[in-house]
N, C-alpha and C positions, 0 to 999 in steps of 0.2 A: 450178252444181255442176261444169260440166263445166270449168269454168277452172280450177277447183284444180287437175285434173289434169294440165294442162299441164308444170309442173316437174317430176312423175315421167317422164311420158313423154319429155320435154325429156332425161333423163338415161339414160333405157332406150334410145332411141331411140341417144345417140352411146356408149352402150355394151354394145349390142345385142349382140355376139360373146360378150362376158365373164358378162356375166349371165343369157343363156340356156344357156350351158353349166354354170354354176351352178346355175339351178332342174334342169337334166336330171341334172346329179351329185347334188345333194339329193334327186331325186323332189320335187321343189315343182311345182305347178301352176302354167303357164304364164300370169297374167293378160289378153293380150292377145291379138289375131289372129297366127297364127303368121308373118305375112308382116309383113315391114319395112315394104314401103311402103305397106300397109295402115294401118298405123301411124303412118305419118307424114302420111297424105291426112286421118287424122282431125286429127290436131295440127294440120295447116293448118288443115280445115273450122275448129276453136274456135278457133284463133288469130284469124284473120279473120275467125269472127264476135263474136270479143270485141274487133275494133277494132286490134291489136295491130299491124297492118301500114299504120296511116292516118299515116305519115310524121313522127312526132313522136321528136322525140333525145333516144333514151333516155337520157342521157346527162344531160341538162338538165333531161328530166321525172324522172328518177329524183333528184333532188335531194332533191325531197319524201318521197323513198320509201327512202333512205336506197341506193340503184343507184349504180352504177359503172360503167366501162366493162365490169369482169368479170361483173357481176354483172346488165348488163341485160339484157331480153329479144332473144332473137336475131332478124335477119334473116332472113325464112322462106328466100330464095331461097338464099342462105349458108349456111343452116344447112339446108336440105335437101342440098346437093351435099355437104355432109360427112358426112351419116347416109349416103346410098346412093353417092356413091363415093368415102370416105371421102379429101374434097376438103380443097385448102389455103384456103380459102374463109378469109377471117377472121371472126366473127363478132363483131362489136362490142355 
């Protein structure tokens, strides 16, 4: 269960600024821990234990899965330095 959540957080996470200030203009309840990298330590926790960091190109696996290079799962280390300092990291 907790994999599914990966793509929302995946997308909370690198738009963090814009949609928390969203749910506080709405009055919408905050889903998550109020801390970023709270946030992102869990992403890794499921990332890694769903396997997702065991060196396989996404790229080539996503074949089967209809992935891209847009479209595949990111580089944790990449794509942590673009959620907390919002890094030129590329993530493939």
């Amino acid at each position: 269960m907790e994999e599914a959540q990966l793509s929302s957080w995946f997308v909370l996470l690198l738009r963090w600024d814009e949609m928390r200030q969203h749910a506080r203009d709405h009055n919408i309840p905050w889903p998550v821990a109020e801390d970023k990298k709270t946030v992102l330590d869990e992403f890794a926790r499921v990332y890694r234990a769903n396997g997702l960091d065991k060196g396989v190109d996404p790229v080539s696996a996503g074949q089967d899965w209809g992935l891209n290079e847009h479209t595949a799962p990111p580089q944790l280390p990449c794509f942590a330095e673009n959620v907390m300092q919002n890094g030129t990291c590329r993530v493939v």
